[in-house]
OpenMM code with the backbone's topology and positions (N, CA, C; nanometers):
from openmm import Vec3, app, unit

residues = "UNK UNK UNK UNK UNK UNK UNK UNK UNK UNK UNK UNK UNK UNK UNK UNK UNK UNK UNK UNK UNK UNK UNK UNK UNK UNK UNK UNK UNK UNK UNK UNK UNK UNK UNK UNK UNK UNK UNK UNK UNK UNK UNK UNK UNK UNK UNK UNK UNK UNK UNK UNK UNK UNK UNK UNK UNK UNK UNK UNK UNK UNK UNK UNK UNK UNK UNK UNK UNK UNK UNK UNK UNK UNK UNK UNK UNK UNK UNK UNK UNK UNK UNK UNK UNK UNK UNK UNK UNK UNK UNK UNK UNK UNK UNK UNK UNK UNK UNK UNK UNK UNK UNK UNK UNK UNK UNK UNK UNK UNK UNK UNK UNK UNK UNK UNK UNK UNK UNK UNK UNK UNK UNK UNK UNK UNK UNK UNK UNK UNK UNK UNK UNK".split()
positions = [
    Vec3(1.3044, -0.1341, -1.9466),
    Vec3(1.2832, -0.2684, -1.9926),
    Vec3(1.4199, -0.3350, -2.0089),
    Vec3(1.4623, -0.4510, -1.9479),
    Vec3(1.5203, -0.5118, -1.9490),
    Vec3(1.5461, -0.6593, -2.1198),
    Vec3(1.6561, -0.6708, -2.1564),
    Vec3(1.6712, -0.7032, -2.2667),
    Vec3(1.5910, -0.8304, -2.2805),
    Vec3(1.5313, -0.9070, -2.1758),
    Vec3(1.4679, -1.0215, -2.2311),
    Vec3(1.2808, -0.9988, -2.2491),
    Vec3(1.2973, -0.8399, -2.2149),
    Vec3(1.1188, -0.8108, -2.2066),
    Vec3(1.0516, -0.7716, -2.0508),
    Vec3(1.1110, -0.8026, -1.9774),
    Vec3(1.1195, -0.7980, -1.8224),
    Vec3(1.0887, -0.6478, -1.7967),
    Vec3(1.0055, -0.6016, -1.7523),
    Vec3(0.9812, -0.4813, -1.6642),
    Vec3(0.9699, -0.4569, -1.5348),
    Vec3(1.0014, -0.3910, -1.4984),
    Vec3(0.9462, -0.3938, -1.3637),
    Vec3(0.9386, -0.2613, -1.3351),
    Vec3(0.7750, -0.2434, -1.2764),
    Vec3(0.7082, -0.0999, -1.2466),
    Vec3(0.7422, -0.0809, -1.0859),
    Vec3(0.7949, 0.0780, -1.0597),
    Vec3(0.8000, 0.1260, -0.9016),
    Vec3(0.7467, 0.2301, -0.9280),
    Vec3(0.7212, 0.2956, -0.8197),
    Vec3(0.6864, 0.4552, -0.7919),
    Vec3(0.7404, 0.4856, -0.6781),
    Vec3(0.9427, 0.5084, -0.7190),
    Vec3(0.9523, 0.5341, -0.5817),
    Vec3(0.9429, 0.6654, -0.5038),
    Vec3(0.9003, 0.7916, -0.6111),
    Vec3(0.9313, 0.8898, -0.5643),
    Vec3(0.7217, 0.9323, -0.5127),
    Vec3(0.6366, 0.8511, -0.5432),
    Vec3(0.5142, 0.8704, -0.4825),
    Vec3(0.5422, 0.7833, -0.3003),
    Vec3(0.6181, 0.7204, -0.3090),
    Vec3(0.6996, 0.6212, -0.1771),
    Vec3(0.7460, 0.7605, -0.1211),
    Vec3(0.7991, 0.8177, -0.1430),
    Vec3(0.9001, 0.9527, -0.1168),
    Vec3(0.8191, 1.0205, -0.0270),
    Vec3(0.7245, 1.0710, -0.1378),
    Vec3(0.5933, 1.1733, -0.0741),
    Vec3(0.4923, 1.1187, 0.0186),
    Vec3(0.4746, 1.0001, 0.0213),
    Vec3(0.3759, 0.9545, 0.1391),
    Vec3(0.5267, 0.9005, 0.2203),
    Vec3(0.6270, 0.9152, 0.2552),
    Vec3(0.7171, 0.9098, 0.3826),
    Vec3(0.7093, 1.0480, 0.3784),
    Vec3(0.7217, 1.1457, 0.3516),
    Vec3(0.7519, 1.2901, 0.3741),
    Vec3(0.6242, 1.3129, 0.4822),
    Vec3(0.4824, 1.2394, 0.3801),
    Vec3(0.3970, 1.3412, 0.4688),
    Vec3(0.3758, 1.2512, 0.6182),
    Vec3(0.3779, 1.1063, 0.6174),
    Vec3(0.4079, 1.0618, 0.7418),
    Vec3(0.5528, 1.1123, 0.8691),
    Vec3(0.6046, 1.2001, 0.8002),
    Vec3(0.7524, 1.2794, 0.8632),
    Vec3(0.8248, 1.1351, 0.8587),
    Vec3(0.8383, 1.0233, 0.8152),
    Vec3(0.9149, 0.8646, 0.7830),
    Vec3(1.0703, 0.8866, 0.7099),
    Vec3(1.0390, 0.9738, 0.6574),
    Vec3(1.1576, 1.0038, 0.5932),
    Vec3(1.3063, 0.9743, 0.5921),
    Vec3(1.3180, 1.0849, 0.7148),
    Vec3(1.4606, 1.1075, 0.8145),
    Vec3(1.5402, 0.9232, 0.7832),
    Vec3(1.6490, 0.9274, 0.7765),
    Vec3(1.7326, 0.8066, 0.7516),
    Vec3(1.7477, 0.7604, 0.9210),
    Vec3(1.7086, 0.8055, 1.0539),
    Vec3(1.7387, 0.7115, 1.1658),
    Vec3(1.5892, 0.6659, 1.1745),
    Vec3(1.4511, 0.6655, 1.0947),
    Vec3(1.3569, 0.5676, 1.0995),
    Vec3(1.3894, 0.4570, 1.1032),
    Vec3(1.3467, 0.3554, 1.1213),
    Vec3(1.3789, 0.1860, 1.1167),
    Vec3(1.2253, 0.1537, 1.0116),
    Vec3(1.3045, 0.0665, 0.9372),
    Vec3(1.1742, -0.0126, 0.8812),
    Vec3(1.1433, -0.1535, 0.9325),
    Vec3(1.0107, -0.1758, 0.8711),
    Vec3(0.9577, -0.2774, 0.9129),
    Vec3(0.9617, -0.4398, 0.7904),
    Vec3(0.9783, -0.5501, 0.8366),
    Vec3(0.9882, -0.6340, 0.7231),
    Vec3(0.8587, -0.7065, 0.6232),
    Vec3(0.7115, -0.6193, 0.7130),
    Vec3(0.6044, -0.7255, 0.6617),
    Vec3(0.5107, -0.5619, 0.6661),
    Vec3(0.4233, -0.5356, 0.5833),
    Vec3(0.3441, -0.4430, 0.6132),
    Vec3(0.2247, -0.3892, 0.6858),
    Vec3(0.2217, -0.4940, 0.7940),
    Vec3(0.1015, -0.4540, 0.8972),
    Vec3(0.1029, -0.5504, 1.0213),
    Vec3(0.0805, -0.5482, 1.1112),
    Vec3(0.0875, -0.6193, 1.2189),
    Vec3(-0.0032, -0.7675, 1.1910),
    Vec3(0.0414, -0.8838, 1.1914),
    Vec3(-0.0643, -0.9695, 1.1071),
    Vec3(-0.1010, -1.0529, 1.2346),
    Vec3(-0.0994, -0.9919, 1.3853),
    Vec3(-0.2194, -1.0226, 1.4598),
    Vec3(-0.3178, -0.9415, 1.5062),
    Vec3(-0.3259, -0.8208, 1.4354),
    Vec3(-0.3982, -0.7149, 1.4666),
    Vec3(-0.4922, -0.6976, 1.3730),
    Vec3(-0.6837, -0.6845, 1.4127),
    Vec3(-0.7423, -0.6715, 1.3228),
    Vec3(-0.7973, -0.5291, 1.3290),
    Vec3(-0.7688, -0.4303, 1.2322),
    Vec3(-0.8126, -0.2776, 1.2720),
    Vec3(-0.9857, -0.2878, 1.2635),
    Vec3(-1.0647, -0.2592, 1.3805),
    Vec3(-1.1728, -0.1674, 1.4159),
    Vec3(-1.1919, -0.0636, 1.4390),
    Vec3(-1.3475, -0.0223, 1.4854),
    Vec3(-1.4043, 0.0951, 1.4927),
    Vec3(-1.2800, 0.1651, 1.6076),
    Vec3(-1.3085, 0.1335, 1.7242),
    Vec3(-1.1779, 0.1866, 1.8172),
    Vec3(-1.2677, 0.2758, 1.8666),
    Vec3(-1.3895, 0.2844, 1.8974),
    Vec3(-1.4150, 0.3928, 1.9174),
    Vec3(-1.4032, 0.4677, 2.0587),
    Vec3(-1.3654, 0.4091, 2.1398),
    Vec3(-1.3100, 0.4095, 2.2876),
    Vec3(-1.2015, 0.4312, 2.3186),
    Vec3(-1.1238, 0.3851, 2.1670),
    Vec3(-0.9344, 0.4227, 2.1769),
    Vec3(-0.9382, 0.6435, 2.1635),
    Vec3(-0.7831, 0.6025, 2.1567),
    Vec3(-0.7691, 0.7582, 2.1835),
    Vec3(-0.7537, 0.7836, 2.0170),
    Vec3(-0.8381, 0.9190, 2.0423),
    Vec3(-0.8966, 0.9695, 1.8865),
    Vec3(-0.7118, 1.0308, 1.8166),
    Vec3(-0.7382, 1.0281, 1.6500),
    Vec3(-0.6434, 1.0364, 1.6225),
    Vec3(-0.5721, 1.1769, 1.6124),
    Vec3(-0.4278, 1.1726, 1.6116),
    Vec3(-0.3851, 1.3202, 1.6511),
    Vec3(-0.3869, 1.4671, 1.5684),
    Vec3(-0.3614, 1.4081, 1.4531),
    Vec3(-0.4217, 1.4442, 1.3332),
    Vec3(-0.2373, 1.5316, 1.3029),
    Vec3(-0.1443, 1.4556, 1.3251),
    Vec3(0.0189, 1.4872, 1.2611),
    Vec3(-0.0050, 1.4559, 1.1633),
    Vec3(-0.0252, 1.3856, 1.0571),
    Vec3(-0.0382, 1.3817, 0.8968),
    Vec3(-0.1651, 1.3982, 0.8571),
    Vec3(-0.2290, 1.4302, 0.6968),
    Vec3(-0.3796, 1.3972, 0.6120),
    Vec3(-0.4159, 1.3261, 0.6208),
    Vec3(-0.5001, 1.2651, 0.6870),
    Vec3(-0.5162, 1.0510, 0.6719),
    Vec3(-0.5854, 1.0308, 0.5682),
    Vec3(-0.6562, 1.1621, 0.5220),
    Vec3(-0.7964, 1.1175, 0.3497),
    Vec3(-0.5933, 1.1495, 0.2445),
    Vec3(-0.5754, 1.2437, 0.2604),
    Vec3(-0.4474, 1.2098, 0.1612),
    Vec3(-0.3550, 1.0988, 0.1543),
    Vec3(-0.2948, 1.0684, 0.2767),
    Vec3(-0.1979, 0.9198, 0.2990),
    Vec3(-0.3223, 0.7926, 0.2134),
    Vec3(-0.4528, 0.7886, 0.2427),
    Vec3(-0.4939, 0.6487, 0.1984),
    Vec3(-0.5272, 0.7307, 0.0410),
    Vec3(-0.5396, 0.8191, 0.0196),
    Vec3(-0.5520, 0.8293, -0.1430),
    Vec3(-0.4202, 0.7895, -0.2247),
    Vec3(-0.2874, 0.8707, -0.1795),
    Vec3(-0.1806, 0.8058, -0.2445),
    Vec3(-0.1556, 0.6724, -0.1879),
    Vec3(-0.1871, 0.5847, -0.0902),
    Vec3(-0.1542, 0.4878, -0.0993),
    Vec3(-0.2435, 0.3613, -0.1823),
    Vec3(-0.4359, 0.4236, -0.1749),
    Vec3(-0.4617, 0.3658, -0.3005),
    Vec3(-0.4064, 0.3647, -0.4430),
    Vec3(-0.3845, 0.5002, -0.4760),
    Vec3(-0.3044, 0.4867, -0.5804),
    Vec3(-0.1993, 0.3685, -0.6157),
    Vec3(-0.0893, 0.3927, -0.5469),
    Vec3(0.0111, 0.2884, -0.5195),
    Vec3(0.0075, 0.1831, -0.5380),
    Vec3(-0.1155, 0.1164, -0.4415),
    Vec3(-0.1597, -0.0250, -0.4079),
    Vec3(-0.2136, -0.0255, -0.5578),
    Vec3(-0.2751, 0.0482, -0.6723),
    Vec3(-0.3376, -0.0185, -0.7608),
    Vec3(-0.2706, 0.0128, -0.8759),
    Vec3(-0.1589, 0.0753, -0.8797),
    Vec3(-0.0834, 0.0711, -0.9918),
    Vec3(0.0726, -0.0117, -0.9678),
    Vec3(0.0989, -0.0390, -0.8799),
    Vec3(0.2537, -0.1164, -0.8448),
    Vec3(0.2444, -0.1740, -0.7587),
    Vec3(0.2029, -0.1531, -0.6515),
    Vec3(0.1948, -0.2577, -0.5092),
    Vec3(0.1118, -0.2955, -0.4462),
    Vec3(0.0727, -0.4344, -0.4861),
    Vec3(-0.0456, -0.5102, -0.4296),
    Vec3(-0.0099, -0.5894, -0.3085),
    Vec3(0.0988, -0.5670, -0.2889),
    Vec3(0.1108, -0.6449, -0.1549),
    Vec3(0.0857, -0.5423, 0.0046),
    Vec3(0.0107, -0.4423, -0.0209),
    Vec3(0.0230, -0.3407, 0.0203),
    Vec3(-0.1604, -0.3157, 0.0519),
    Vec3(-0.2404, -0.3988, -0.0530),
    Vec3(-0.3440, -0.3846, -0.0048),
    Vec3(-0.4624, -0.4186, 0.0637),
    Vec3(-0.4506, -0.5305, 0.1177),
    Vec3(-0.4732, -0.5565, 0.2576),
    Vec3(-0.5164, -0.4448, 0.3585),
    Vec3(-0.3570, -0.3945, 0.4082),
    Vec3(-0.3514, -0.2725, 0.4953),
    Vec3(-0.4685, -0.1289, 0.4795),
    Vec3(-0.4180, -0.1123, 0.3276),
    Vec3(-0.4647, 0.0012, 0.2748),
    Vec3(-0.6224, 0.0541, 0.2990),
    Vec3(-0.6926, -0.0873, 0.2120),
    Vec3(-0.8066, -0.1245, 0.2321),
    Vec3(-0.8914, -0.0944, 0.3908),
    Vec3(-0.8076, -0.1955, 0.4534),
    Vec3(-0.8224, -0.1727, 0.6272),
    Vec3(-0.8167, -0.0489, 0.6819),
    Vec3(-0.7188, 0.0056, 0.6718),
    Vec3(-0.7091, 0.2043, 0.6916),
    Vec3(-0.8023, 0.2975, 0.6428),
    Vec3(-0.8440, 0.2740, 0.4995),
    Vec3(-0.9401, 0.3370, 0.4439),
    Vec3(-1.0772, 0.3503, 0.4582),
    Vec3(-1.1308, 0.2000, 0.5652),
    Vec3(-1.2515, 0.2224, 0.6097),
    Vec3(-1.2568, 0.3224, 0.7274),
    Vec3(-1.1946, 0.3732, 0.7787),
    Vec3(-1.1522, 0.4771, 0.8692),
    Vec3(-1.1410, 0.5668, 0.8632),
    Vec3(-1.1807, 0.6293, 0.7595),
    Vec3(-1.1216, 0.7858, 0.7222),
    Vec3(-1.2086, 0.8813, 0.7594),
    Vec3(-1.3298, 0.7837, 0.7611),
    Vec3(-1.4415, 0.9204, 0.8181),
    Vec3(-1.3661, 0.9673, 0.9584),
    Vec3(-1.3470, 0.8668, 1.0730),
    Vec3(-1.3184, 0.9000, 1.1859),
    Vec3(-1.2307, 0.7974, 1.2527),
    Vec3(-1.0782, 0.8331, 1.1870),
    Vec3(-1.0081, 0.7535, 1.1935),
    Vec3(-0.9393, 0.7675, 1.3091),
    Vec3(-0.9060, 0.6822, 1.4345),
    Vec3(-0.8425, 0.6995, 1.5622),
    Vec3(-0.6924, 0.6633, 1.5659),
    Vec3(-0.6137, 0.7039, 1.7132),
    Vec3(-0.4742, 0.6637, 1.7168),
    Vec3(-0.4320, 0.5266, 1.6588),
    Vec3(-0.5472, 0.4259, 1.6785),
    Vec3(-0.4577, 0.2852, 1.5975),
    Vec3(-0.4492, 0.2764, 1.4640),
    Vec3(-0.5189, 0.3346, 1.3953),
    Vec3(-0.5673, 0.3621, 1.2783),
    Vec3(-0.4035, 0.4551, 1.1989),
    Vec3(-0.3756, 0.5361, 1.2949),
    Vec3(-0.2789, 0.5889, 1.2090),
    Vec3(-0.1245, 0.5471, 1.2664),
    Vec3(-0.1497, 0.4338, 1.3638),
    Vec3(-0.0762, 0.3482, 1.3762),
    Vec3(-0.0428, 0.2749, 1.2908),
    Vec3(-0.0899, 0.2052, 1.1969),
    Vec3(-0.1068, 0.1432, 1.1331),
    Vec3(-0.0545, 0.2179, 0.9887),
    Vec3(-0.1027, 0.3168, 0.9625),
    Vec3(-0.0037, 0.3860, 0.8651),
    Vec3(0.1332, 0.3878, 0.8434),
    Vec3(0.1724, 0.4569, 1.0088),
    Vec3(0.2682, 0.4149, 1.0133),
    Vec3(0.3833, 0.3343, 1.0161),
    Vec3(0.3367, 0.2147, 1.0288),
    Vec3(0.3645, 0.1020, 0.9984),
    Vec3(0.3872, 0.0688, 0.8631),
    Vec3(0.2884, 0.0756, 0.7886),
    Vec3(0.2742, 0.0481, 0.6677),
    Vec3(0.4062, 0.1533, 0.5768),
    Vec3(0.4202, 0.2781, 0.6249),
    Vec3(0.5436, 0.4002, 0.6143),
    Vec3(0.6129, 0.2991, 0.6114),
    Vec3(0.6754, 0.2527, 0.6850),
    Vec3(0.7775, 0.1773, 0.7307),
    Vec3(0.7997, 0.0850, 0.6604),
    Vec3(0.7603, 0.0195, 0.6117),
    Vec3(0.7280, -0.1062, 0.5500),
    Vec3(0.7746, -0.0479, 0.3938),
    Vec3(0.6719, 0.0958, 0.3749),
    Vec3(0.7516, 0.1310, 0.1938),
    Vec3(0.8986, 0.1679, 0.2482),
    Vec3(0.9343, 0.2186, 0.3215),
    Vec3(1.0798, 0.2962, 0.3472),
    Vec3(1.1425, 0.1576, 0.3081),
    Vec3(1.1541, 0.0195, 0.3690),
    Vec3(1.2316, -0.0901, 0.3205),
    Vec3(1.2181, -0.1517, 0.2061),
    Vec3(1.0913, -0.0715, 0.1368),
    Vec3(1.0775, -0.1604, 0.0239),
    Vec3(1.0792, -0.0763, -0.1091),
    Vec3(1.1467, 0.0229, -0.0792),
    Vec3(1.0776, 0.1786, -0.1878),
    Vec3(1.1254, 0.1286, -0.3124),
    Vec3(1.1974, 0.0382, -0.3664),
    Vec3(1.2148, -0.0191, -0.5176),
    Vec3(1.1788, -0.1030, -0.5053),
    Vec3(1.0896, -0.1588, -0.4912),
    Vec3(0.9821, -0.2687, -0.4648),
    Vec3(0.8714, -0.2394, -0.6408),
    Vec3(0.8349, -0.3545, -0.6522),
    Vec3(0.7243, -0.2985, -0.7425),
    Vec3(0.6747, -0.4027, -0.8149),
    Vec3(0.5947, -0.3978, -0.9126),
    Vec3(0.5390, -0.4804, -0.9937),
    Vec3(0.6051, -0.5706, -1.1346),
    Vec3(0.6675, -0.6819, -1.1441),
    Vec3(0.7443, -0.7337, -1.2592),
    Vec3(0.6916, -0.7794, -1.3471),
    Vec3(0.6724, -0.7698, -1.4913),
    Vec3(0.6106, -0.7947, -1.5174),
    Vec3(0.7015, -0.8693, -1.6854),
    Vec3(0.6912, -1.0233, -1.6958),
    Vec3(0.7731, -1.0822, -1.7729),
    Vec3(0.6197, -1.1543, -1.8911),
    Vec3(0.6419, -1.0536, -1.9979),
    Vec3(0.5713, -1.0860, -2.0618),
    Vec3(0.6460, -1.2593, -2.1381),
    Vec3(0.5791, -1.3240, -2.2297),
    Vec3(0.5923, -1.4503, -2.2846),
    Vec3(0.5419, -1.4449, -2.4244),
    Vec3(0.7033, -1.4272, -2.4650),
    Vec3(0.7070, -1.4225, -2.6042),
    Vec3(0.6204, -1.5442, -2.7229),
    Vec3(0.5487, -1.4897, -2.8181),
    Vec3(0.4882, -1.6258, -2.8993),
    Vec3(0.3153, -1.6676, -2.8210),
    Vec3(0.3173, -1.6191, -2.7150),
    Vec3(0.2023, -1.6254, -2.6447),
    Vec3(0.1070, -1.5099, -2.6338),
    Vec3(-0.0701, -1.5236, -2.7159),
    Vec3(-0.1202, -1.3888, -2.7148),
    Vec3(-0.1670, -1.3454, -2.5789),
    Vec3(-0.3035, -1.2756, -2.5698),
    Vec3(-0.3366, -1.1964, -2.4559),
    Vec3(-0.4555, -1.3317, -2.3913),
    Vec3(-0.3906, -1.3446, -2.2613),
    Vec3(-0.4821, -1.4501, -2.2418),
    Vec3(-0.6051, -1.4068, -2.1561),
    Vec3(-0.6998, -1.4394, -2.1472),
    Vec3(-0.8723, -1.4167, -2.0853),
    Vec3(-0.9087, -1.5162, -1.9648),
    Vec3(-0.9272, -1.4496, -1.8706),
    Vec3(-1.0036, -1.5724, -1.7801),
    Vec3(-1.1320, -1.5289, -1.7447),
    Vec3(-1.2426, -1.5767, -1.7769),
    Vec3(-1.3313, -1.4963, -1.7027),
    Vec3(-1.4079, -1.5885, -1.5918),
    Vec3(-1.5017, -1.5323, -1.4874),
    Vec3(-1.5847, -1.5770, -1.3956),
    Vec3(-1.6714, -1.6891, -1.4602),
    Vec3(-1.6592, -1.8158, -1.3662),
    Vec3(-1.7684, -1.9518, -1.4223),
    Vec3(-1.9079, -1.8622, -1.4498),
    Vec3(-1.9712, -1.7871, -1.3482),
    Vec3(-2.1086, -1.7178, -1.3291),
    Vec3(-2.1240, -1.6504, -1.4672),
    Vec3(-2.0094, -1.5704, -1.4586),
    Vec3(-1.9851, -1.4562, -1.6145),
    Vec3(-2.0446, -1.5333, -1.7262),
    Vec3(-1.9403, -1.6550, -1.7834),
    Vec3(-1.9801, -1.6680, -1.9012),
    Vec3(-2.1130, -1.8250, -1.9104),
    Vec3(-2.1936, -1.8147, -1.7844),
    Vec3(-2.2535, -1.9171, -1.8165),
    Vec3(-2.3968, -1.7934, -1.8361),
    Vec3(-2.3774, -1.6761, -1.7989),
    Vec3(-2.4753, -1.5621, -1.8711),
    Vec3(-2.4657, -1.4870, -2.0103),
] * unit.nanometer
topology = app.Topology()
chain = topology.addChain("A")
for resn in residues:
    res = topology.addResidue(resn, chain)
    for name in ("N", "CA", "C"):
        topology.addAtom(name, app.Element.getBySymbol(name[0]), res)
């Protein structure tokens, strides 16, 4: 915590372990500046070439749910997208992981800031639908 209240949450060493198990690691990887190809929409694929199975793909999208829901939401988009895949996830599919690898490798102190506001309590928003029940 920073002296004016300022936090800011990472997990860079869960970043660590999902580059390890993607093999991303190694320092001559290149990263990427945005986390997913944003003209590419991942499908079934089921005609593409099946995936190779070099990393866990049910482990990579578990720690990267994790991730995505405790520090990095800019991350879930992708995640989401990958994860409908896991039953029978193909080569683009873990294309796309990889990518996303890439993307934490440039961003591995990346994380969630969080500047609370002193004098101000816990504020509530809820759904119009919510509270008209």
């Amino acid at each position: 915590m920073k002296k004016d209240g300022t936090v800011h949450l990472t997990q860079p060493h869960l970043i660590d372990q999902i580059l390890d198990d993607l093999a991303l690691a190694q320092d001559n990887v290149k990263g990427k500046d945005i986390p997913a190809m944003s003209s590419k929409i991942l499908t079934r694929d089921k005609k593409g070439k099946p995936f190779d199975g070099g990393f866990n793909y049910r482990s990579i999208i578990g720690k990267l749910n994790y991730l995505e829901k405790g520090t990095r939401s800019d991350i879930a988009y992708i995640v989401h997208q990958c994860a409908r895949f896991t039953e029978d996830p193909r080569a683009i599919h873990a294309t796309a992981l990889r990518w996303l690898g890439r993307y934490l490798k440039m961003t591995r102190d990346k994380g969630l800031i969080i500047q609370p506001k002193h004098g101000k309590g816990l504020e509530v928003y809820v759904d119009a639908d919510f509270s008209g029940n």
